[in-house]
C-alpha positions as CSV (number, residue, x, y, z in Angstrom):
1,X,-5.3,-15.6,14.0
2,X,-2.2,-14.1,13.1
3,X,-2.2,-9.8,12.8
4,X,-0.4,-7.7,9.6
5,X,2.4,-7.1,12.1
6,X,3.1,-10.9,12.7
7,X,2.7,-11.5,9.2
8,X,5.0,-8.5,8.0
9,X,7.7,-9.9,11.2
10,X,7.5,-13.2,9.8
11,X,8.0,-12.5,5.9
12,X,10.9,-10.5,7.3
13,X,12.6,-13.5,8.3
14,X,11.6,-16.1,5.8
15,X,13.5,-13.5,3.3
16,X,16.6,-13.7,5.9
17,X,16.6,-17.3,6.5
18,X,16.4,-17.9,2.7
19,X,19.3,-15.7,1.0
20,X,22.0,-14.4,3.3
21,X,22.1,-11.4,1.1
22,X,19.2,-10.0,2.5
23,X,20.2,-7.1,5.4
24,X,18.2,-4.6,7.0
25,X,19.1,-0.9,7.8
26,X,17.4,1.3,10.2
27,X,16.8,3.2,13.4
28,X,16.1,1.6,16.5
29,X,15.9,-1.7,15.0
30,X,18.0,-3.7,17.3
31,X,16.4,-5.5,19.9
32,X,15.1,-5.3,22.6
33,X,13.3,-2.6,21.0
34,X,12.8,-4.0,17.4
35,X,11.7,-1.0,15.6
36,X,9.1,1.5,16.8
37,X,6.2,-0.5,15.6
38,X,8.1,-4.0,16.3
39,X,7.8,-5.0,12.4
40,X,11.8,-5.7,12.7
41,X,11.6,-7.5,16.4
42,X,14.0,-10.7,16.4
43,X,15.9,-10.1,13.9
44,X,18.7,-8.3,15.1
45,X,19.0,-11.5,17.7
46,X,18.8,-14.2,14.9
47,X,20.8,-12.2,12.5
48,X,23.0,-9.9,14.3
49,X,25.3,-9.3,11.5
50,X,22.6,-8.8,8.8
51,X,20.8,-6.0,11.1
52,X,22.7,-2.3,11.1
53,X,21.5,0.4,13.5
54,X,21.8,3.6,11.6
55,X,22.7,7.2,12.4
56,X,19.3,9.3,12.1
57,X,19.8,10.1,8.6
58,X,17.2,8.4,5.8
59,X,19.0,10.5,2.9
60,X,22.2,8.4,4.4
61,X,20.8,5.0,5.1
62,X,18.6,4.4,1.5
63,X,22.1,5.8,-0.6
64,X,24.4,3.4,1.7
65,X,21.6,0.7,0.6
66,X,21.6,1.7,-3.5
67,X,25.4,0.7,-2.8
68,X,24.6,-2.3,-1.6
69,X,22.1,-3.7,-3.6
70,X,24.4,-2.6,-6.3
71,X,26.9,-4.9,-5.5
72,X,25.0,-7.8,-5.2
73,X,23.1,-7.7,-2.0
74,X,19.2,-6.8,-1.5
75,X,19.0,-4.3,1.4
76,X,15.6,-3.9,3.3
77,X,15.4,-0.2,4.4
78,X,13.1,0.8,7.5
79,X,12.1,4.4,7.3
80,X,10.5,4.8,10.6
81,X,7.6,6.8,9.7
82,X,6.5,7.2,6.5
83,X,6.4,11.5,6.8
84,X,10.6,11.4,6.3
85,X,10.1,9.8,3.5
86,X,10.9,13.4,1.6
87,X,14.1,13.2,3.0
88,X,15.0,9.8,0.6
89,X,13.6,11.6,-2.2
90,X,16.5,12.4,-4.1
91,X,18.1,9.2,-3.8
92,X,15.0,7.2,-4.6
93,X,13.6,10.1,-7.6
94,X,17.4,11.1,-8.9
95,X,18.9,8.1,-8.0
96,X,18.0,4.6,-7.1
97,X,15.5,4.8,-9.7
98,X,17.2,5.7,-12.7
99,X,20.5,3.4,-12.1
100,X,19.5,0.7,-14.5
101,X,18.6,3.2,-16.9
102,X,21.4,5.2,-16.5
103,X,24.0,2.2,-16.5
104,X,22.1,0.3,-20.0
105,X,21.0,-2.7,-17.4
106,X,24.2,-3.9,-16.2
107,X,23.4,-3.0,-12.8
108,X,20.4,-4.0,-10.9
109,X,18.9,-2.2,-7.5
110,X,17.0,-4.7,-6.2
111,X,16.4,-2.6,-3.2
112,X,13.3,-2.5,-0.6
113,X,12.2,0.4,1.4
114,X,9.2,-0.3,3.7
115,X,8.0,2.1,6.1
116,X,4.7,2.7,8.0
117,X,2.2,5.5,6.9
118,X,-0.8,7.1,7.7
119,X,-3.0,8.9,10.5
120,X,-5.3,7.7,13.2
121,X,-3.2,7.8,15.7
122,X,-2.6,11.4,16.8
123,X,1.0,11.6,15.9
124,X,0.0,15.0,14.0
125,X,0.7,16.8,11.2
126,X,4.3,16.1,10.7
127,X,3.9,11.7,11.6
128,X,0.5,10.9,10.2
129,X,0.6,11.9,6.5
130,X,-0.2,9.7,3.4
131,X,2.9,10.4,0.9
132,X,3.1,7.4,-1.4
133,X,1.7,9.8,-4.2
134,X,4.7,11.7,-4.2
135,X,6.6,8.9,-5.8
136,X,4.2,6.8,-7.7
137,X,4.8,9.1,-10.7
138,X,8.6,7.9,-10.4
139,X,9.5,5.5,-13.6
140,X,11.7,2.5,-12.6
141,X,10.1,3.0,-8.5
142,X,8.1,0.5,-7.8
143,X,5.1,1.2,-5.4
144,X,3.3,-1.6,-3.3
145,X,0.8,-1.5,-0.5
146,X,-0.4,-5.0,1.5
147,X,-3.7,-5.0,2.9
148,X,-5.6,-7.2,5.1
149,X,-6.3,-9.4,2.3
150,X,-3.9,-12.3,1.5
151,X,-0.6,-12.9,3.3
152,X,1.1,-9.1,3.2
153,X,4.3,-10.9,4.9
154,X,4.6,-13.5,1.8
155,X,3.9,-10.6,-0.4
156,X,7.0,-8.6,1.3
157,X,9.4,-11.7,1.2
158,X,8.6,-11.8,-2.6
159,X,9.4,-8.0,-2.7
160,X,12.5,-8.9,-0.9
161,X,13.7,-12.0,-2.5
162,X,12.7,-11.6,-5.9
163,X,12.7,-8.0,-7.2
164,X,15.2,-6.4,-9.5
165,X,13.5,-3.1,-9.3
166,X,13.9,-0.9,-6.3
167,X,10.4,-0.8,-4.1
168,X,8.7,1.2,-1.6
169,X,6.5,-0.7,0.6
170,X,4.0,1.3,2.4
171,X,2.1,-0.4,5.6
172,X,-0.8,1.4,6.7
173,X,-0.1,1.7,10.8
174,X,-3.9,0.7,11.7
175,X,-3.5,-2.3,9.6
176,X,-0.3,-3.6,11.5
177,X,-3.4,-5.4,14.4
178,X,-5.9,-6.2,12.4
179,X,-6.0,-10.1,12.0
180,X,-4.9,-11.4,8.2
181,X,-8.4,-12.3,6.5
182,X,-8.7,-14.8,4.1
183,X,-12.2,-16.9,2.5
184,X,-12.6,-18.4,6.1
185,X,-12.5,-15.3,8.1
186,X,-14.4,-13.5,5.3
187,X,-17.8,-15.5,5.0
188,X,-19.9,-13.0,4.2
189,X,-17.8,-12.3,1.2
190,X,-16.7,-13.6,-2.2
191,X,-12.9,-13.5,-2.6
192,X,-11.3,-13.2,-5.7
193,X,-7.5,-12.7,-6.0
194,X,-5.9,-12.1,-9.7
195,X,-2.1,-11.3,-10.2
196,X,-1.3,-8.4,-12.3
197,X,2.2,-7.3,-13.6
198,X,3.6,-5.1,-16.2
199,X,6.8,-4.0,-17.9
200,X,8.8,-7.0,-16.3
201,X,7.9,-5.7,-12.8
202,X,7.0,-8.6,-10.2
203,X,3.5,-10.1,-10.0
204,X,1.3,-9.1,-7.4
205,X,-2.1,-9.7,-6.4
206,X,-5.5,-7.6,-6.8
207,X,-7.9,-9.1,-4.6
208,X,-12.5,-8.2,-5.2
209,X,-14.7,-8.3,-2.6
210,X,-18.6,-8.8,-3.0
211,X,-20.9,-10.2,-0.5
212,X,-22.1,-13.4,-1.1
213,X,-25.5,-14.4,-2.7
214,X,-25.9,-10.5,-3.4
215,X,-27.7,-9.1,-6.7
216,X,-25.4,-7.9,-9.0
217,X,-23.1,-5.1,-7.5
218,X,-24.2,-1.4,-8.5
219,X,-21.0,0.1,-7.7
220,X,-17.0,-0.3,-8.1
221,X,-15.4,1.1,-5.1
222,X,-11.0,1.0,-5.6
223,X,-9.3,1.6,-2.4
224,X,-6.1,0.1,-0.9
225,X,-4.4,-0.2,2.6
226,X,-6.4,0.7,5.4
227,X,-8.9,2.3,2.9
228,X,-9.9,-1.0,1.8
229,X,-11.1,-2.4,5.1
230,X,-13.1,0.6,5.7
231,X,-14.5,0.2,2.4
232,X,-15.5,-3.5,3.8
233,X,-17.2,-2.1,6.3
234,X,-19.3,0.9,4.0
235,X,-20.4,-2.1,1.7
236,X,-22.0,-4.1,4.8
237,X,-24.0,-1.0,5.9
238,X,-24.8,-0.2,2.0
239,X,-26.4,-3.9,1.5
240,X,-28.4,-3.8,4.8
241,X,-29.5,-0.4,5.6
242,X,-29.7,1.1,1.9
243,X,-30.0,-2.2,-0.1
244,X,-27.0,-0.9,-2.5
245,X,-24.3,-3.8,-3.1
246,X,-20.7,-2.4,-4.1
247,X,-17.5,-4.7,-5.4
248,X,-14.4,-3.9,-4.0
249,X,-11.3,-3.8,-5.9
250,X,-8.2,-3.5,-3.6
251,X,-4.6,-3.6,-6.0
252,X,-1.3,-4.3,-3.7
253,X,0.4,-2.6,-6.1
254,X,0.3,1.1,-7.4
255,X,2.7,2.0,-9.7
256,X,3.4,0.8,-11.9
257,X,-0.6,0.6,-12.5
258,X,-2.7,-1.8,-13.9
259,X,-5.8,-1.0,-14.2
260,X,-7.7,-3.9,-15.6
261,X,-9.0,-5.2,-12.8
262,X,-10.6,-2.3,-12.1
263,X,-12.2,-1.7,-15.6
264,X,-13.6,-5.7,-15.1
265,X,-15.3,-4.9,-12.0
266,X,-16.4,-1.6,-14.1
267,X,-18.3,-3.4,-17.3
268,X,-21.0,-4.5,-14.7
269,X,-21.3,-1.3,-12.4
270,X,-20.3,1.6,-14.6
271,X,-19.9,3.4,-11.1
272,X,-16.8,4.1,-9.8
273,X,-15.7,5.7,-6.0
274,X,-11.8,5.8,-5.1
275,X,-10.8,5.6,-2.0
276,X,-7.3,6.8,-0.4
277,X,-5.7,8.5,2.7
278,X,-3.7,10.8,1.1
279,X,-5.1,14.1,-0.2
280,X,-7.2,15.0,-2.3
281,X,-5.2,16.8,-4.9
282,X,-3.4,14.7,-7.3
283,X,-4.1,11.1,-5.7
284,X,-3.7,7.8,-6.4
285,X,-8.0,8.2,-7.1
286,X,-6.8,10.9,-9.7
287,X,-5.2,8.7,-11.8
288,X,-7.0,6.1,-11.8
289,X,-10.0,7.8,-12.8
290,X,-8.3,9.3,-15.6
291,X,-7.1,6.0,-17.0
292,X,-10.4,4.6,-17.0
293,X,-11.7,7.4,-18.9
294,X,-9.5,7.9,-21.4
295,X,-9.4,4.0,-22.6
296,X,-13.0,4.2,-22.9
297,X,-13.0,0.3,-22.3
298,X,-16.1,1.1,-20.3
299,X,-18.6,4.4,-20.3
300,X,-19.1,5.5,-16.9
301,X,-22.3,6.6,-15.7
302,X,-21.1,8.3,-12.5
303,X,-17.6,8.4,-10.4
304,X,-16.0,9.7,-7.1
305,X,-13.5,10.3,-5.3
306,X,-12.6,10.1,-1.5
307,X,-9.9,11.2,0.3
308,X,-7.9,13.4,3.1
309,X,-9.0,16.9,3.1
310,X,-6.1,19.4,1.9
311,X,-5.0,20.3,4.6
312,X,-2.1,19.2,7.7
313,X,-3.4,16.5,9.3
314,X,-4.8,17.5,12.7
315,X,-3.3,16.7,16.6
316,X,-6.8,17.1,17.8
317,X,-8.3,13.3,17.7
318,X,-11.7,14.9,17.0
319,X,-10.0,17.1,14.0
320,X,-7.9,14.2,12.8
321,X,-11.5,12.3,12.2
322,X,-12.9,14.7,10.4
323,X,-10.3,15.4,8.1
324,X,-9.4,11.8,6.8
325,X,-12.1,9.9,4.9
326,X,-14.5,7.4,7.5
327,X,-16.9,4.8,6.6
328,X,-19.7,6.6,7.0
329,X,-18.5,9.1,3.9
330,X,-17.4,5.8,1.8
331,X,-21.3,5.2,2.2
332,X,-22.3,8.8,1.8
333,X,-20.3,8.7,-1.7
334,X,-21.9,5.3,-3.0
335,X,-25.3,7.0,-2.1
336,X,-24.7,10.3,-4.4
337,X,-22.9,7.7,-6.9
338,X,-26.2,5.6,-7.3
339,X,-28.5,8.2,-7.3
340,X,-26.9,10.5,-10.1
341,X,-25.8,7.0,-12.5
């Protein structure tokens, strides 16, 4: 069964072989070495003029790549961890994203940035944070995050081939081996997949989770990336140690938000935990709760929400567990969920 990372490598070059207007910009992509985390590998040997090495400057590479997918090209950036992010931030926030705006649509940036993100694997504080908060508020940015649901490499060809917005694709770094799942792999569950798109932005899919031949699920747990397979794992324990049975909604894409698929999972439950890496204050989990609330499509009888604690994220392995959310505290939440709704 093929991992993330294989399916990531190979959407990569579907989107070359397809439009030779598709280049890629980055450090340390060329082979042998392929990237840090190998997402890039052969494609600097099959495309050799389509693959540029960069200096190490992400401010530098994402404005050369505006240029470029100004004039007609779609550049894939690779930031290589997702922390220097901050340092694209003006040409993404004051830039990139307001172009089309700026110029009354007669310039398009169909521009991808994809870079890895998250802890778990002692980096520490400074190349194991969850940023993608910081710039779903951006309009005109689009924010997308593959799972282990679906096919995440067809979902980044799409990105790649077929945007005319400017996107930031966040892979989760424990998801790049975990083996793609689909309604095979996943026999124990029930998977639905619905595509969801908004203001002309590209349709991507929202996948729900419930286990098979269950009762009617009690709660609605939303969580994305890496959150969402732990959240697979916290409904398995809920069912058979606690006899609580959850639905999990997992969006691929987070900003532009769309929120119905969550408020349909909601009209049955009326409980609601979301899950993210990032931290707590102002999250992803944030917003989405207030959306629900304030269309009222659905009164909630309880919510939560999960994430990093607000603080650094930790060297110490031991540390770095304690301060990002588990599976066991995905459990702990639907408990206090259930017992207060």
């Amino acid at each position: 069964m093929p991992t993330i990372l294989d399916s990531l490598n190979y959407g990569l070059k579907r989107a070359f072989a397809a439009d030779p207007n598709v280049y890629l910009l980055g450090e340390d992509v060329l082979d042998p070495y392929g990237g840090a985390f190998k997402v890039t590998r052969g494609l600097s040997s099959a495309y050799p003029e389509r693959v540029l090495t960069t200096p190490v400057s992400e401010a530098g590479i994402t404005g050369l790549a505006a240029g470029m997918a100004m004039r007609g090209l779609r550049p894939v950036v690779e930031i290589m961890f997702g922390d220097f992010l901050t340092l694209t931030a003006d040409q993404l926030i004051n830039h990139i994203s307001k172009f089309r705006w700026m110029y009354n649509d007669q310039v398009q940036v169909p521009l991808v940035v994809r870079t890895p993100m998250g802890g778990r694997r002692g980096y520490g504080p400074t190349h194991s944070q969850t940023l993608e908060k910081l710039f779903m508020g951006v309009p005109g940015l689009v924010v997308v995050a593959p799972t282990f649901l679906g096919d995440p490499g067809e979902l980044l060809c799409r990105m790649i081939l077929e945007t005319v917005d400017p996107v930031l694709f966040v892979e989760n770094k424990l998801l790049y081996l975990l083996p793609v799942q689909d309604e095979t792999s996943l026999a124990e569950f029930e998977l639905l997949e619905t595509n969801t798109s908004s203001g002309g932005t590209l349709s991507t899919p929202t996948y729900s989770l419930a286990l098979r031949g269950a009762p009617p699920a009690m709660v609605t747990i939303g969580a994305y990336g890496y959150m969402a397979e732990l959240a697979r794992q916290a409904m398995l324990k809920l069912a058979y140690e606690h006899e609580i049975f959850a639905e999990l909604v997992v969006p691929t894409r987070l900003a532009p938000l769309d929120i119905d698929p969550l408020q349909g999972s909601l009209r049955h439950t009326c409980r609601l935990l979301v899950v993210e890496e990032g931290s707590l204050s102002m999250g992803w989990g944030a917003e989405v709760i207030a959306r629900c609330t304030e269309t009222q499509a659905v009164p909630l009888k309880a919510v939560r929400r999960l994430a990093a604690a607000n603080l650094p994220v930790p060297a110490s392995t031991f540390l770095e567990a304690k301060a990002l959310p588990s599976v066991e505290q995905i459990v702990e939440k639907c408990l206090e969920i259930t017992r207060d709704g």
